[in-house]
Biopython code that builds the backbone (N, CA, C, O; Angstrom):
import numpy as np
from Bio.PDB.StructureBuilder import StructureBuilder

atoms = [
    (1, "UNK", "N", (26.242, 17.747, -37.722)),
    (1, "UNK", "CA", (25.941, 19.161, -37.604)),
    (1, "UNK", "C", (26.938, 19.792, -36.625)),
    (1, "UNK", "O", (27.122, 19.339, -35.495)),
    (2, "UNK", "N", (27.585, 20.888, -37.135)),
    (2, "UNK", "CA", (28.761, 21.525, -36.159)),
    (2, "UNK", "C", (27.827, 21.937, -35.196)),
    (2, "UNK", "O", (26.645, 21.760, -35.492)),
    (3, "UNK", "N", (28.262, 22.793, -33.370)),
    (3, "UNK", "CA", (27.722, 23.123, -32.979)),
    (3, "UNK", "C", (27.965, 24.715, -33.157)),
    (3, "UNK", "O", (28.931, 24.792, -33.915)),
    (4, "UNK", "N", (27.611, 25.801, -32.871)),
    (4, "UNK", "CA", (26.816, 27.363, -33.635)),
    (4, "UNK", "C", (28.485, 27.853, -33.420)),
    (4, "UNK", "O", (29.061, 27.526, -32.383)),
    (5, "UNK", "N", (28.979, 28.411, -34.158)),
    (5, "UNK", "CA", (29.950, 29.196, -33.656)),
    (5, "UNK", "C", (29.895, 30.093, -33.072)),
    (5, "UNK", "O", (28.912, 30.803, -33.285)),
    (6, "UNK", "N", (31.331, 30.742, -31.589)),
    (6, "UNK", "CA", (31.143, 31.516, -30.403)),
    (6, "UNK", "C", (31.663, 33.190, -31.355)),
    (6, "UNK", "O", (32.348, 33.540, -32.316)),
    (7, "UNK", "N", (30.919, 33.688, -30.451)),
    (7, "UNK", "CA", (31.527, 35.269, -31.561)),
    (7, "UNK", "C", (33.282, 35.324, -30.911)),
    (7, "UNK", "O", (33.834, 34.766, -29.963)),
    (8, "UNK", "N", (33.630, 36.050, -31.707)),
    (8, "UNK", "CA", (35.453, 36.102, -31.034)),
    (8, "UNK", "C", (35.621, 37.001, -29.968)),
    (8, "UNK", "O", (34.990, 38.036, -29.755)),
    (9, "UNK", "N", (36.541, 36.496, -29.315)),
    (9, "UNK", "CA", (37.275, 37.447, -28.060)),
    (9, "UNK", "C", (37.164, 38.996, -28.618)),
    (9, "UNK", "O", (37.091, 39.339, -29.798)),
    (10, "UNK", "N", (37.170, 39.609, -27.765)),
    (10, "UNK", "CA", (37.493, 41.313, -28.116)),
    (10, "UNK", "C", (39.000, 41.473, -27.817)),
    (10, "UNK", "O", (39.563, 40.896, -26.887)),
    (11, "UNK", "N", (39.388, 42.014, -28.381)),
    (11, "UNK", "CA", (40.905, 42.573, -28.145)),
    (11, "UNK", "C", (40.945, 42.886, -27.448)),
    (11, "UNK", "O", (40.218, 43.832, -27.145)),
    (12, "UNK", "N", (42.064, 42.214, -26.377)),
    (12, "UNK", "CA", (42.602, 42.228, -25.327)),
    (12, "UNK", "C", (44.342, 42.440, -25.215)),
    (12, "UNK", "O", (45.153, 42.247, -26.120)),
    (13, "UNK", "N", (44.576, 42.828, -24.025)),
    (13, "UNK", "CA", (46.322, 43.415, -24.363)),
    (13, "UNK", "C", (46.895, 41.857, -23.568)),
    (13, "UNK", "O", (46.193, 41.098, -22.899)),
    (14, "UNK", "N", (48.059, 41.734, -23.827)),
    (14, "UNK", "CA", (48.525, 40.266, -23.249)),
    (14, "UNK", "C", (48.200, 40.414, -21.926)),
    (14, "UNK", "O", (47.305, 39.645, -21.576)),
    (15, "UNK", "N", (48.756, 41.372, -20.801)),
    (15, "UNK", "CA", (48.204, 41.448, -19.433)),
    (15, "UNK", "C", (46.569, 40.810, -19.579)),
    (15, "UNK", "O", (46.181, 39.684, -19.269)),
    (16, "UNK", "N", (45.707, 42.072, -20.221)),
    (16, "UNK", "CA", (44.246, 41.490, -19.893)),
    (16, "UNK", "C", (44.194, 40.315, -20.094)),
    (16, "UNK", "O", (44.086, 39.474, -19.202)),
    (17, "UNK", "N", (44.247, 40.135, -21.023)),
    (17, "UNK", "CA", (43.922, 38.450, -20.872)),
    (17, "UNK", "C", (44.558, 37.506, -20.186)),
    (17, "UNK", "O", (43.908, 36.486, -19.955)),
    (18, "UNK", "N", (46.186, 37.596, -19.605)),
    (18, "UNK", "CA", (46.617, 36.932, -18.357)),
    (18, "UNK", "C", (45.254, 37.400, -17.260)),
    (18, "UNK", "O", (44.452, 36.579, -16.817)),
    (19, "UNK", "N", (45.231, 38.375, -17.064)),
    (19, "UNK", "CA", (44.264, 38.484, -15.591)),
    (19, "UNK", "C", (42.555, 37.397, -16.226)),
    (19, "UNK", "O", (42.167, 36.491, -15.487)),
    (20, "UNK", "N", (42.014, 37.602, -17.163)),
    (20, "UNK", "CA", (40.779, 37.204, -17.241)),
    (20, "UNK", "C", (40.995, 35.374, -17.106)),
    (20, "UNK", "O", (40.204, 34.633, -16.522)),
    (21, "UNK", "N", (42.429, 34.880, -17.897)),
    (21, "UNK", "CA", (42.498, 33.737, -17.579)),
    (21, "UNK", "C", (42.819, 33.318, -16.124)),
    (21, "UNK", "O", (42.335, 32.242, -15.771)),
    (22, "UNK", "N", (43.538, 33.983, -15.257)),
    (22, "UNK", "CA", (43.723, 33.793, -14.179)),
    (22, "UNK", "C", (42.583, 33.764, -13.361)),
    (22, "UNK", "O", (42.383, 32.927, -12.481)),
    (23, "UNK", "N", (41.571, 35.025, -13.773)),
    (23, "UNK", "CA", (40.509, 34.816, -13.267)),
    (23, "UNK", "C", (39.750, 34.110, -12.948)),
    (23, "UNK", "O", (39.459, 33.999, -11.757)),
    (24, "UNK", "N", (39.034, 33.220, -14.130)),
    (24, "UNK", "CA", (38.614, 32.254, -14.430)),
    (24, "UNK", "C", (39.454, 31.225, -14.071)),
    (24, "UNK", "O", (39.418, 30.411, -14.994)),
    (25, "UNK", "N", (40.066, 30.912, -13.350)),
    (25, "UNK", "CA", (40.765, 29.898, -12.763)),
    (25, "UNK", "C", (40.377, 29.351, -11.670)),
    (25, "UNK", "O", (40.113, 28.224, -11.251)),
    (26, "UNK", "N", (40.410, 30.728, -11.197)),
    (26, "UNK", "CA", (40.169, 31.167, -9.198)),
    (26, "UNK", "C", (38.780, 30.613, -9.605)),
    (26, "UNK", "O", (38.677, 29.393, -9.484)),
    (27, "UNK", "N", (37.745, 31.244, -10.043)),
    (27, "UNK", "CA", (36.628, 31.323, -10.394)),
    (27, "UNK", "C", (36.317, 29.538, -10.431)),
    (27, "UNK", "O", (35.648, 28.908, -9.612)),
    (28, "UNK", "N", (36.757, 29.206, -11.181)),
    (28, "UNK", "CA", (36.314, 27.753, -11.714)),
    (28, "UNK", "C", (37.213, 26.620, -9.863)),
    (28, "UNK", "O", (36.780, 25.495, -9.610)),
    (29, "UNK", "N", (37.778, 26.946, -9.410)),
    (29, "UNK", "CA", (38.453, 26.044, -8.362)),
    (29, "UNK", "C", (37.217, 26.652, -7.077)),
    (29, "UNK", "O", (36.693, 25.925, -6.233)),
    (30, "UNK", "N", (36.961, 28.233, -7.252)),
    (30, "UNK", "CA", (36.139, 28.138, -5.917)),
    (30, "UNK", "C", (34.984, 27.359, -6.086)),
    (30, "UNK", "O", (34.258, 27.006, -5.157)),
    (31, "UNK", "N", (34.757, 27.004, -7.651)),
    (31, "UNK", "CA", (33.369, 26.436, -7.504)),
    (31, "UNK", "C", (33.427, 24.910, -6.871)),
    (31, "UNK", "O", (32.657, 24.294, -6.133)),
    (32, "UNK", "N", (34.786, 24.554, -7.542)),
    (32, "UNK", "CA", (35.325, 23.059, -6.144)),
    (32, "UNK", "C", (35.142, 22.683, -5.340)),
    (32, "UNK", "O", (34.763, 21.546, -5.059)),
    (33, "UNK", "N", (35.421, 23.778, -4.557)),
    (33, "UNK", "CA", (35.643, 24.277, -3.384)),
    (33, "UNK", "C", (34.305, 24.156, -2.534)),
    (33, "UNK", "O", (34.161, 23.663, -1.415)),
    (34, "UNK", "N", (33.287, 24.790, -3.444)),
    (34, "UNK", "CA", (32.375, 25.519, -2.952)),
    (34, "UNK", "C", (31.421, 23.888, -2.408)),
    (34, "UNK", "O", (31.263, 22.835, -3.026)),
    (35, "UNK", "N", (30.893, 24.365, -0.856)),
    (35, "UNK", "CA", (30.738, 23.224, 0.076)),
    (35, "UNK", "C", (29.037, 22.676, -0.200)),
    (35, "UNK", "O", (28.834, 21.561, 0.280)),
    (36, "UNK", "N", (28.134, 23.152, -0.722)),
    (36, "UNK", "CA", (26.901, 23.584, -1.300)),
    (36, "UNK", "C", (26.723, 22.516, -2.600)),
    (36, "UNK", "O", (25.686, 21.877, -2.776)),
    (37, "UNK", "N", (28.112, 22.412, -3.634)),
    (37, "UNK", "CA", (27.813, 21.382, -4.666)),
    (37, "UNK", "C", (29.599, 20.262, -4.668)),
    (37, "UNK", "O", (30.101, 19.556, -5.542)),
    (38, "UNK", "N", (29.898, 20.500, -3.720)),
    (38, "UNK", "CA", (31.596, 19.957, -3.582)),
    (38, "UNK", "C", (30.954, 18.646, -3.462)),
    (38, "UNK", "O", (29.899, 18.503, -2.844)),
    (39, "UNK", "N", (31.889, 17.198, -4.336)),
    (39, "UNK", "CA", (31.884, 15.981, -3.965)),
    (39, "UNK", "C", (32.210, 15.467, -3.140)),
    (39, "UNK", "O", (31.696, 14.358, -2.989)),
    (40, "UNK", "N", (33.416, 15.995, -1.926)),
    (40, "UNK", "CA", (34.188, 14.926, -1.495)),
    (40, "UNK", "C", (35.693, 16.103, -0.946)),
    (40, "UNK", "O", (36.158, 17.029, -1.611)),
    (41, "UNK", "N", (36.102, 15.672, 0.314)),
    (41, "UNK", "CA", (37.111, 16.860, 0.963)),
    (41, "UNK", "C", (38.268, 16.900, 0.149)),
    (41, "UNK", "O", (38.843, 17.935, -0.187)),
    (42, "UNK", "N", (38.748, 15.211, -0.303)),
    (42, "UNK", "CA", (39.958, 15.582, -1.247)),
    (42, "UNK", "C", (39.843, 16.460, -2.510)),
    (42, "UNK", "O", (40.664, 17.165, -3.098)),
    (43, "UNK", "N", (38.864, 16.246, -2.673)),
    (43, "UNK", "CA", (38.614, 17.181, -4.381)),
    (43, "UNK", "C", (38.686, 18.503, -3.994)),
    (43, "UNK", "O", (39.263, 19.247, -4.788)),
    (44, "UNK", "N", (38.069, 19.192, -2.555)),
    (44, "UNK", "CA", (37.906, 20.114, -2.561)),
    (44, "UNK", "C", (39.312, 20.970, -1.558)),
    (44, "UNK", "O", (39.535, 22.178, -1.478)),
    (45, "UNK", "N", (39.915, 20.039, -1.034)),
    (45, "UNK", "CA", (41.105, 20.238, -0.426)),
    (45, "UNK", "C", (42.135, 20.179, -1.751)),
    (45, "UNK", "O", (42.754, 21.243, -1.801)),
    (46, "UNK", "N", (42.401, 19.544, -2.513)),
    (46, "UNK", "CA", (43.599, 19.756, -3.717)),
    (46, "UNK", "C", (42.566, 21.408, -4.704)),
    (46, "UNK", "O", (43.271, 22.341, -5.087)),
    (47, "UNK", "N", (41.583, 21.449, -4.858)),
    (47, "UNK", "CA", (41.287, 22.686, -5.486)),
    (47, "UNK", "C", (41.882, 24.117, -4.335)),
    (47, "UNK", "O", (42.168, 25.190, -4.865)),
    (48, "UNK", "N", (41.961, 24.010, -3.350)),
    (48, "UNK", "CA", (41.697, 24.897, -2.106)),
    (48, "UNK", "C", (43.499, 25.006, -2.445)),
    (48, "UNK", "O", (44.162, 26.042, -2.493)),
    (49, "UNK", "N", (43.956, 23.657, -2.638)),
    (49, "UNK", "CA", (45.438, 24.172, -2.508)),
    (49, "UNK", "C", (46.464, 24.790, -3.712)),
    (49, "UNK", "O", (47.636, 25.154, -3.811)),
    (50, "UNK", "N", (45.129, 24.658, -4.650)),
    (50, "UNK", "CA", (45.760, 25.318, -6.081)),
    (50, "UNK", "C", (45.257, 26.681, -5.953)),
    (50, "UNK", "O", (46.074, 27.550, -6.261)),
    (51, "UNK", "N", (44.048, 27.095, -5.551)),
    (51, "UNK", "CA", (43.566, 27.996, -5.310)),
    (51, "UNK", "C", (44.637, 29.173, -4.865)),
    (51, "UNK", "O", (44.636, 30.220, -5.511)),
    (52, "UNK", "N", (45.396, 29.027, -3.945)),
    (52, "UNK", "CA", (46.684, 29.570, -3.131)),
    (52, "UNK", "C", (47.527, 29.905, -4.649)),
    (52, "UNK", "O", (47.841, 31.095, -4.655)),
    (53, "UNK", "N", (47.808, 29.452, -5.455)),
    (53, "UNK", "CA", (48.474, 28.982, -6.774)),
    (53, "UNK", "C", (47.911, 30.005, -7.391)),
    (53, "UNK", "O", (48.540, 31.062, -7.365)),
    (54, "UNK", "N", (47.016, 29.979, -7.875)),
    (54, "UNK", "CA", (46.395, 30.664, -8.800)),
    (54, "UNK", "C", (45.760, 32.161, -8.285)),
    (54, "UNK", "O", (45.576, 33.132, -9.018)),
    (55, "UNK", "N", (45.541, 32.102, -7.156)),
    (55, "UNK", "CA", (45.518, 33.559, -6.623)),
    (55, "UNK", "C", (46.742, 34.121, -7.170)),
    (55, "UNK", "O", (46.769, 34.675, -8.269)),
    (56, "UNK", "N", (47.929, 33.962, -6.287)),
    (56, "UNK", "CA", (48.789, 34.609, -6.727)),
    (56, "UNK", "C", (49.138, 34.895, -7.901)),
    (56, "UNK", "O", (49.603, 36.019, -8.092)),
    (57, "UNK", "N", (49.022, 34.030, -8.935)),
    (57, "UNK", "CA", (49.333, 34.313, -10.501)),
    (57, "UNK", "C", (48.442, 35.128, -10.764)),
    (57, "UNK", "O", (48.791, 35.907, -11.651)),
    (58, "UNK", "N", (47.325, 35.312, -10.338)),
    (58, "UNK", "CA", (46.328, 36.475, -10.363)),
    (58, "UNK", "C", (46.190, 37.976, -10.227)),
    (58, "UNK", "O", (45.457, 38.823, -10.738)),
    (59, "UNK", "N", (47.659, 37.982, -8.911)),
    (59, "UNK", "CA", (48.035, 39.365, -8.433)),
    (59, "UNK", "C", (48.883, 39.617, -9.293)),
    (59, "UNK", "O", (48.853, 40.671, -9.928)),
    (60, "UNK", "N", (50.043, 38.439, -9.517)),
    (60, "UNK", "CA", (50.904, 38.748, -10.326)),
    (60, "UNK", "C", (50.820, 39.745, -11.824)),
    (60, "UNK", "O", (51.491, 40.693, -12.232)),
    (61, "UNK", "N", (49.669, 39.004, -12.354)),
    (61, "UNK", "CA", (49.070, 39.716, -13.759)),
    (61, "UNK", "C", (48.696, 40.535, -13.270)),
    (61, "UNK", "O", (49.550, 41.318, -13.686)),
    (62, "UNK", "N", (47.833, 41.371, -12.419)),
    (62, "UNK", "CA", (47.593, 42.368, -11.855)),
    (62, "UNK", "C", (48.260, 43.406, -11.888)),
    (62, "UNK", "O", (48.110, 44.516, -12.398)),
    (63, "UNK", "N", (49.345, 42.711, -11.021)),
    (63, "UNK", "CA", (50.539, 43.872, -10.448)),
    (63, "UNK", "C", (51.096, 44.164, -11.857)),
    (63, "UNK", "O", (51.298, 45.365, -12.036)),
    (64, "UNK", "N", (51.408, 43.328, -12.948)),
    (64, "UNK", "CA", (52.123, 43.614, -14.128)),
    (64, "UNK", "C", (51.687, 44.615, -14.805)),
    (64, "UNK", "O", (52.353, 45.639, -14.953)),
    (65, "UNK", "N", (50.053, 44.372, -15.493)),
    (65, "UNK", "CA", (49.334, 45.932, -15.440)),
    (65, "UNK", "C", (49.386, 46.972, -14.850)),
    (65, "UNK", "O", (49.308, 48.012, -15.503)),
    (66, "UNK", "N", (49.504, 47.004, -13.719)),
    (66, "UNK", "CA", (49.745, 47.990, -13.156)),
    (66, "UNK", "C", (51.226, 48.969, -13.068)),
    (66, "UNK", "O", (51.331, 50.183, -13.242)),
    (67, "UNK", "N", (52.491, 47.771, -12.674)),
    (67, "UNK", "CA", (53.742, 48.554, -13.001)),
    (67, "UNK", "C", (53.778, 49.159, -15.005)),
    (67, "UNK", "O", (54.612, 49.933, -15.474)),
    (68, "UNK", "N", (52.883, 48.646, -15.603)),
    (68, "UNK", "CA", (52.989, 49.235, -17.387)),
    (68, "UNK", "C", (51.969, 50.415, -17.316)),
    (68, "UNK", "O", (51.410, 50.722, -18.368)),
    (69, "UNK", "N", (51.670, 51.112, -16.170)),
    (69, "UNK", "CA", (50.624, 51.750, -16.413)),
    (69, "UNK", "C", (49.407, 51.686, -16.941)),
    (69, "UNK", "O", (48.639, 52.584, -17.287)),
    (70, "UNK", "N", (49.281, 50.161, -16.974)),
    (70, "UNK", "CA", (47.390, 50.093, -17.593)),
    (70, "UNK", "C", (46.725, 50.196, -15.669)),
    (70, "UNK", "O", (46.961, 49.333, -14.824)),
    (71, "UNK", "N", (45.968, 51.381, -15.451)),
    (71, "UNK", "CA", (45.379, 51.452, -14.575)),
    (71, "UNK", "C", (43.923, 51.900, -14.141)),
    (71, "UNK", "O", (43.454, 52.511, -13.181)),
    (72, "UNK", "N", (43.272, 51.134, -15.646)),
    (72, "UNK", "CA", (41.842, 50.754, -15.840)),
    (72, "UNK", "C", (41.468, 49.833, -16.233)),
    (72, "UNK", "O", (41.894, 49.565, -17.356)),
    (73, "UNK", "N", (40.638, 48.971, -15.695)),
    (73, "UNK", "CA", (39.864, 47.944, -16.095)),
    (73, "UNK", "C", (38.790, 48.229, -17.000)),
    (73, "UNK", "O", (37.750, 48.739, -16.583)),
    (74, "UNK", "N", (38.993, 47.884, -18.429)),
    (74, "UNK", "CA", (38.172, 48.176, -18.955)),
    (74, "UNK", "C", (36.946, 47.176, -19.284)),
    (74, "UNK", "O", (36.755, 46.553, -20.328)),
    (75, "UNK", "N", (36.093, 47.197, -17.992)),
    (75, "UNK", "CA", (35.739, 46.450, -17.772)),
    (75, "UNK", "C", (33.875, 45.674, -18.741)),
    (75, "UNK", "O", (33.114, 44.731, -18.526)),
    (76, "UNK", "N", (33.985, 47.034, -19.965)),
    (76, "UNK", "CA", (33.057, 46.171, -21.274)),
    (76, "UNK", "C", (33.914, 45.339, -21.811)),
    (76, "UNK", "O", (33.595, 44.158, -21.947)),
    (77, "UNK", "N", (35.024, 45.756, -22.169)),
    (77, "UNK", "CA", (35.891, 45.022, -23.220)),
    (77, "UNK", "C", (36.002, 43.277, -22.109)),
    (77, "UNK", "O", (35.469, 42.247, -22.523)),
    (78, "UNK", "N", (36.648, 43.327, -20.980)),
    (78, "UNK", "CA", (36.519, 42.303, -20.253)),
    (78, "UNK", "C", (35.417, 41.619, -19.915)),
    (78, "UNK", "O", (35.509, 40.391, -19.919)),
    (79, "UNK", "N", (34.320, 42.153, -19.601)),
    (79, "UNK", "CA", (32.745, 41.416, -19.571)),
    (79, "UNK", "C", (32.726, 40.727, -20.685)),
    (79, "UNK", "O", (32.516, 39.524, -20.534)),
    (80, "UNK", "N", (32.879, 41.106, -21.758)),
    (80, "UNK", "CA", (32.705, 40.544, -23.623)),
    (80, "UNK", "C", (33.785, 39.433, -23.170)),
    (80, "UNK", "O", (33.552, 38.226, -23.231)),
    (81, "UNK", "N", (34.817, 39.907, -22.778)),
    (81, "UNK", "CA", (36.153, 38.183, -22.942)),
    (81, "UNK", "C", (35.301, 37.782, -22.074)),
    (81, "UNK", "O", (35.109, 36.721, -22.667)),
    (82, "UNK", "N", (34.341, 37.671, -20.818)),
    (82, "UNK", "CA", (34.121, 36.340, -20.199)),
    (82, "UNK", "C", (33.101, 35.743, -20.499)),
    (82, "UNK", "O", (32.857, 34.563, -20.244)),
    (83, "UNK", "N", (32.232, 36.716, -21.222)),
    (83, "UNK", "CA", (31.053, 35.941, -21.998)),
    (83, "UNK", "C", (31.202, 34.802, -22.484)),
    (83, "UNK", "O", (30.568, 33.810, -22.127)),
    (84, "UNK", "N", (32.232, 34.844, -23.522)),
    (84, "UNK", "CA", (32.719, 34.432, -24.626)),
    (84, "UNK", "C", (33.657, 32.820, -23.746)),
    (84, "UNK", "O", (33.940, 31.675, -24.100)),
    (85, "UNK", "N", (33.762, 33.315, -23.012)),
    (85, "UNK", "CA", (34.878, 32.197, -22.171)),
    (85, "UNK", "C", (34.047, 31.708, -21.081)),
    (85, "UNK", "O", (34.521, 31.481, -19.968)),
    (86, "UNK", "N", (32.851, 31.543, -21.363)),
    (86, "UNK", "CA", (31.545, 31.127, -20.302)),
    (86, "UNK", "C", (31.616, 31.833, -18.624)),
    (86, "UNK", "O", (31.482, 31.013, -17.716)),
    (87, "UNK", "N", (31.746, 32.773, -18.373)),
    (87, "UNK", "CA", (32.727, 33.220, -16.853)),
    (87, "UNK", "C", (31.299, 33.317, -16.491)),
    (87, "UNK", "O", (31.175, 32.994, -15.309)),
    (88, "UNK", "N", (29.746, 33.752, -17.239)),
    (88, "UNK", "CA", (28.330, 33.474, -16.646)),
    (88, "UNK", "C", (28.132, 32.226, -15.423)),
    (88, "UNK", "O", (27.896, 32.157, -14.217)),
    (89, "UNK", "N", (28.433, 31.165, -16.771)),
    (89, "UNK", "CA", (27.860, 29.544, -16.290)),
    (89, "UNK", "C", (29.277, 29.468, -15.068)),
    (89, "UNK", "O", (28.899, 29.047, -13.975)),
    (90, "UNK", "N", (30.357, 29.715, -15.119)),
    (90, "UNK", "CA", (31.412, 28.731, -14.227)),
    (90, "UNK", "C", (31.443, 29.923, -13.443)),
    (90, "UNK", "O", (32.468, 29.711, -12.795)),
    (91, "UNK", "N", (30.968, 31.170, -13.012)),
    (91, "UNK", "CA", (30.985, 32.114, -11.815)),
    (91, "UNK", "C", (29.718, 31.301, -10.785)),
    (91, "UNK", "O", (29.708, 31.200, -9.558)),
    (92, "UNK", "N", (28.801, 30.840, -11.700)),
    (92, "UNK", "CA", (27.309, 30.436, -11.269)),
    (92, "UNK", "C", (27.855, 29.302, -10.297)),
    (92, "UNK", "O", (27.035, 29.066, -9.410)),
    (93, "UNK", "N", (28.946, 28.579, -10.221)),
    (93, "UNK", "CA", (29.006, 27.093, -9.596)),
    (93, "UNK", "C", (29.552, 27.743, -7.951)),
    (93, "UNK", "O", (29.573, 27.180, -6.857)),
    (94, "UNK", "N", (30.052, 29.481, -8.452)),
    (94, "UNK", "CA", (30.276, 29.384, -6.843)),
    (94, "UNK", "C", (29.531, 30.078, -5.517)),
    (94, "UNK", "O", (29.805, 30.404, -4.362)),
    (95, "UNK", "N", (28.401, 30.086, -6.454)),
    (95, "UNK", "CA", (26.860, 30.795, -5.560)),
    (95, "UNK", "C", (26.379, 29.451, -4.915)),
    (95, "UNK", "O", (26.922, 28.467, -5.417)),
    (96, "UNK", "N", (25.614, 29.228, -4.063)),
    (96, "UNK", "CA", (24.750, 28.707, -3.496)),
    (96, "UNK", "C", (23.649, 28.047, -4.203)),
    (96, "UNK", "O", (22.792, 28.923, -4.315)),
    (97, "UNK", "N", (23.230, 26.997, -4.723)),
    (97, "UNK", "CA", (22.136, 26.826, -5.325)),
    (97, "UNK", "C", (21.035, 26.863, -5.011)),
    (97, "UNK", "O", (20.921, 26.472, -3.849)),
    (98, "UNK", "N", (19.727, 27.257, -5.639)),
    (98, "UNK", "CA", (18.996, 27.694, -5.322)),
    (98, "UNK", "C", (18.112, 26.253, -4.378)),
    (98, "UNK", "O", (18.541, 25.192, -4.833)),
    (99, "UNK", "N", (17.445, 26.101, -3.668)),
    (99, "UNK", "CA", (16.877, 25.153, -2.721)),
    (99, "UNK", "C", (15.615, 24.021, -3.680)),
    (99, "UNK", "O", (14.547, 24.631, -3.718)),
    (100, "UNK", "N", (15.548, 23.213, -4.099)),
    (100, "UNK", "CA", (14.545, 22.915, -4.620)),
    (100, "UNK", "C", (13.128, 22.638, -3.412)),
    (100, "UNK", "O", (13.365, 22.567, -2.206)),
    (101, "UNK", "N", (11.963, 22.531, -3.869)),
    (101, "UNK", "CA", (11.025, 22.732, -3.228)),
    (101, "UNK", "C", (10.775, 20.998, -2.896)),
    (101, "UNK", "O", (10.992, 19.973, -3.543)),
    (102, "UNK", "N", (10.067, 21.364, -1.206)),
    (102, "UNK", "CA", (9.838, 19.888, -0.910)),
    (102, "UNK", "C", (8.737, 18.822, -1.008)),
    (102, "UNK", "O", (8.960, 17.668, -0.642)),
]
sb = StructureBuilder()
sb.init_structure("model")
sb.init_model(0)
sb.init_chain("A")
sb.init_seg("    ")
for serial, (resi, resn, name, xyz) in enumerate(atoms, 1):
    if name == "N":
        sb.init_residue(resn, " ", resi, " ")
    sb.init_atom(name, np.array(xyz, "f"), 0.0, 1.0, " ", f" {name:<3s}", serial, name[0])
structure = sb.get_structure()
């Protein structure tokens, strides 16, 4: 049995979607990072140092939008790309988890 198919990306301009992937980068390394569900300092020290990495490629796409004059986030059309690209579940890893009861 296949598993359900995902609805498709919304059209996105090459910038947007550099920034949403970049996004989701940062996004997915802070959850590494993050000291609350982190394994172990090396794991979270080599994420911390890509992190530096991927920020910047972050501004970079940024700044690129911006020198082309896209200077709105259109930010339904982008909510829909992170749906779709789970940005719910892998934003969730860099909150705090909730405490289980004792």
């Amino acid at each position: 049995m296949l598993p359900p198919e995902l609805p498709p990306l919304p059209a996105l301009t090459r910038a947007e979607g550099e920034v949403i992937d970049r996004y989701l980068e940062v996004v997915d390394l802070l959850g590494r990072i993050n000291p609350a569900r982190s394994g172990g300092t090396y794991s979270a020290l080599r994420a911390a140092q890509a992190l530096v990495r991927s920020a910047a490629a972050l501004r970079e796409a940024l700044a690129l939008m911006h020198s082309r004059g896209e200077s709105e986030l259109h930010t339904a059309t982008l909510t829909r790309a992170l749906l779709v690209l789970d940005g719910e579940r892998r934003a969730g890893l860099v909150t705090v988890p909730p405490q289980s009861a004792p």
